[in-house]
N, C-alpha and C positions, 0 to 999 in steps of 0.2 A: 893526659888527664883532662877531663872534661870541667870547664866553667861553668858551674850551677849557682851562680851568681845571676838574681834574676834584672834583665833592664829596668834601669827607673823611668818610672813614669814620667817623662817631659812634657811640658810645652813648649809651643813654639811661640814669640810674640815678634810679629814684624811691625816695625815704629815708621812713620809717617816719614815723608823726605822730597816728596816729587819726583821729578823725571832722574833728575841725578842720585838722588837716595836708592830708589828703584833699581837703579844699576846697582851703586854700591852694594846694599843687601846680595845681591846676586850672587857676584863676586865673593861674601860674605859666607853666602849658604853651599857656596861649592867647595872652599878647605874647608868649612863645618863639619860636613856630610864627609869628606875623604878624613879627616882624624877622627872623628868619630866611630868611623865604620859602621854609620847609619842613613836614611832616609828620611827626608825631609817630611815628606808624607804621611812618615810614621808616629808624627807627632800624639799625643793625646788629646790634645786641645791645640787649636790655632787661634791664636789673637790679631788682625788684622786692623790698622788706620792709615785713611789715604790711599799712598802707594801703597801700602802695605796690605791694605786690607784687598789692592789686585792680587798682589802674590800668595795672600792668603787664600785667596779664591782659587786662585790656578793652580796650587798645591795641593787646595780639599779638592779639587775636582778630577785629580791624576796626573797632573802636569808636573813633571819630572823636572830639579834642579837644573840636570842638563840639558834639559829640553828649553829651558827659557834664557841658559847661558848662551847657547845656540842662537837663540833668537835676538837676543840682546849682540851676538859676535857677527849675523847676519850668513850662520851656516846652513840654519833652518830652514828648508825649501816651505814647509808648511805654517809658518809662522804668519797670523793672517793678521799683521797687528805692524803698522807702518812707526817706527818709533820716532821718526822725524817730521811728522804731520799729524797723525793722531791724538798726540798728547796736546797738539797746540804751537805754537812759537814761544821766544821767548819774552814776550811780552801778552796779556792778557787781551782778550777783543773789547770794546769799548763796552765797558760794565753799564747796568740799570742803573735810570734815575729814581731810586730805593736801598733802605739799606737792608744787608744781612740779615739784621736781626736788634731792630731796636731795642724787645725787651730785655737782651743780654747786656747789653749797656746801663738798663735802669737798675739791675741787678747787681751791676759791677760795681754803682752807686752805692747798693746798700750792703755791700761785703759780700752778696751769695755764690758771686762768682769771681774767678781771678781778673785780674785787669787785661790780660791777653784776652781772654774770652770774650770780657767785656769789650774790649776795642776793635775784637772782630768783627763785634756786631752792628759795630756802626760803620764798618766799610759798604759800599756798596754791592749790589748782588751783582756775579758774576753771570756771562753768559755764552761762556764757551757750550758749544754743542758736543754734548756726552751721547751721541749717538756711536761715537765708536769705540767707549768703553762698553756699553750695551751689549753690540755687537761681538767684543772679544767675550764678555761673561756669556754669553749665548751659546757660543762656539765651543768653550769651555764646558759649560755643565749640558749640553745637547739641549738646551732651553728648560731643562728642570728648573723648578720654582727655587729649589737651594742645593748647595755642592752634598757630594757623595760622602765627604765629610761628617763624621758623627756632632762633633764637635767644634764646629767652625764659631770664630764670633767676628763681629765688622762691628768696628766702632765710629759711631757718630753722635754729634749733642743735636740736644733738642733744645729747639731756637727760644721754647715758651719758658722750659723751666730750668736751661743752662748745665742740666743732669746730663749726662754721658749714657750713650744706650748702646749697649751691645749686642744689634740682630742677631740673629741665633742662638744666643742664649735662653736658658727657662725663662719666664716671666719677662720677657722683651716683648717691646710690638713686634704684632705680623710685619713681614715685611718681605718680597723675594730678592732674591739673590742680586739682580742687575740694580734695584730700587736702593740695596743695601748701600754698595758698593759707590752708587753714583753721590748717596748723603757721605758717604765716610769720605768720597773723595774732593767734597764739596767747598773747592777751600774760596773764601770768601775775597771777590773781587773777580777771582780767574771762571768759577763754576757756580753754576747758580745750585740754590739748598734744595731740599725736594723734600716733595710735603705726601706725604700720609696721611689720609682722614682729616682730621682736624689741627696736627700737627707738622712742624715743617724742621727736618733736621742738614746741617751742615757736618764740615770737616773734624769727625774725629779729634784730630792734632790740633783742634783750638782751645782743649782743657789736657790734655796730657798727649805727650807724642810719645807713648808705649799700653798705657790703661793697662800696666804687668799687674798693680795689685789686683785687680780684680779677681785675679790666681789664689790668694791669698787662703784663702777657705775651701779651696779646690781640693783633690787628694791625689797631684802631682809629686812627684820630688825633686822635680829637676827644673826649674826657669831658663829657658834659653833666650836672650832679650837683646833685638839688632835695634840697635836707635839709632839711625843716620843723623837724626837732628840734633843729637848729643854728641857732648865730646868733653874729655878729660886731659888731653893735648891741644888745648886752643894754640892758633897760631896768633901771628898780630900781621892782617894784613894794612897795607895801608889805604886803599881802596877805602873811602869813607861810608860807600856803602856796604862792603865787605864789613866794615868794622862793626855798623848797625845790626848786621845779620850773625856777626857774631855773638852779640849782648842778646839777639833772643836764644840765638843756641844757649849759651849757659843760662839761662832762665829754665830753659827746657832738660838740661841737662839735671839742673836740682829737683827738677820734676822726677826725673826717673832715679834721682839717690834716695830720694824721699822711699820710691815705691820699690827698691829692692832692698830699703833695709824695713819695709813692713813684710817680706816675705819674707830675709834670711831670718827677722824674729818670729815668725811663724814655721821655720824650721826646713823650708826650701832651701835649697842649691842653687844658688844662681849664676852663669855665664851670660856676661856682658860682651855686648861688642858693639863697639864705635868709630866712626873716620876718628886716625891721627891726624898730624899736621899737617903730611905730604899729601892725606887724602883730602883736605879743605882748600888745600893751594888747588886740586882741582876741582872741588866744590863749585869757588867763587864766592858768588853770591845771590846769582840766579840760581836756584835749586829747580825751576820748572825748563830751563832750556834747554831743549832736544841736541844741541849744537854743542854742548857738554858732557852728554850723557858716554857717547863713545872715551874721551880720555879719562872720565872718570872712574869706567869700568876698566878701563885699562892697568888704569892707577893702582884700584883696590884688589884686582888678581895678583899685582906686587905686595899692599902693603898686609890683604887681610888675610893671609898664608899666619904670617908674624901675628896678627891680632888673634886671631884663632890659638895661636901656641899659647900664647901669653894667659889669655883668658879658660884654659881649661886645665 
């Protein structure tokens, strides 16, 4: 008997996380796609911040789950993206004498923006050389100005007015695809902001690490929503900086309760998925360190099998 049950329309939203999120998500979208008995690709919309807004790109541009699991497992002959030097180390290069983004501080001052946001902007501008995220989005969309993608969006704030702007969407600045990617991935301290015309935006993940509502008024039915940077399983490490990194994850974490019960009341489906405990024991608490990223992947091929059951 044939199912004439037609698919719902999903998105996909990948949340922000660094070098070790990056993996996790991975690991994440490979049981997704096998219980599902779908394609990542096939989303309706892609939502990308940071890390996320790479793998959003490599997805709007053809780049197959398994193709980047491969690459992340080191099976991938063609895989032109060094994951142990390109991202950086685990510590940032000696940052500008200037900060992020002063006026997001004066803002934070007067309520318009959260106090994350705000203290982002007074960290120093980073200046790690994004020449080799450039280069991966290059290789990826064949140097087109934006992915094949109907629907792609990359999230990043804009440093003047602390607003969240999602390139590729209606009514967003111009922007192309590699210029996107390098604001969204702009996280303050490690990479410096990158400035458009007269505006200058940073890291996505310093006002929301998923920007799901934005979906909200979409004509989606289904939210599919990986936030590495969230978690519903805190563990307690003792690690005192582990424990710091903890208290911004749940910060960030009630950032994406907020924004999946503004969708369920708007009538969306949402599947969540987050690292448990086991996956934050390999988190740490460096999320940018390439020197993690292999256990961590390893970790979430065991733990997000079970996180995927749970969540659908």
């Amino acid at each position: 008997m044939t199912n004439n049950t037609p698919s719902p329309r999903r998105a996909l939203v990948l949340g922000c996380g660094g070098v070790a999120g990056g993996a996790w998500s991975i690991a994440a979208l490979h049981h997704l796609e096998q219980k599902l008995d779908w394609d990542a690709r096939d989303a309706d919309i892609l939502i990308g911040t940071s890390a996320g807004a790479v793998l959003a790109t490599l997805l709007g541009s053809g780049v197959s789950v398994d193709q980047l699991l491969a690459c992340q497992q080191g099976t991938r002959q063609q895989c032109r993206w060094n994951h142990d030097s390109d991202t950086g180390g685990a510590l940032p290069p000696l940052p500008a004498a200037s900060l992020t983004g002063a006026k997001l501080a004066l803002k934070g001052l007067r309520g318009d923006v959260s106090p994350l946001t705000a203290f982002c902007g007074l960290l120093p501008r980073g200046q790690f050389d994004m020449t080799p995220f450039r280069k991966l989005v290059d290789d990826a969309t064949g140097g087109a100005d934006w992915v094949a993608h109907p629907a792609t969006w990359i999230m990043a704030v804009d440093t003047t007015s602390g607003k969240r702007v999602p390139f590729g969407k209606g009514g967003a600045p111009q922007a192309n695809i590699r210029d996107a990617v390098c604001a969204s991935y702009g996280v303050p301290i490690w990479c410096p902001p990158v400035s458009l015309g007269s505006r200058t935006y940073i890291d996505g993940g310093v006002a929301s690490p998923t920007s799901a509502d934005l979906l909200v008024d979409s004509a989606v039915d289904e939210v599919i929503i990986l936030a590495p940077m969230a978690s519903r399983q805190p563990d307690r490490p003792r690690s005192p900086l582990a424990a710091i990194e903890r208290r911004v994850r749940r910060y960030m974490t009630r950032i994406v309760d907020k924004e999946v019960n503004k969708l369920e009341k708007a009538g969306k489906r949402v599947i969540r998925l987050e690292p448990n405990a086991e996956d934050l024991k390999a988190f740490g608490f460096k999320m940018m360190d390439p020197t993690r990223r292999r256990r961590v992947l390893d970790t979430a091929l065991e733990t997000t099998a079970k996180t995927v059951q749970a969540a659908l």
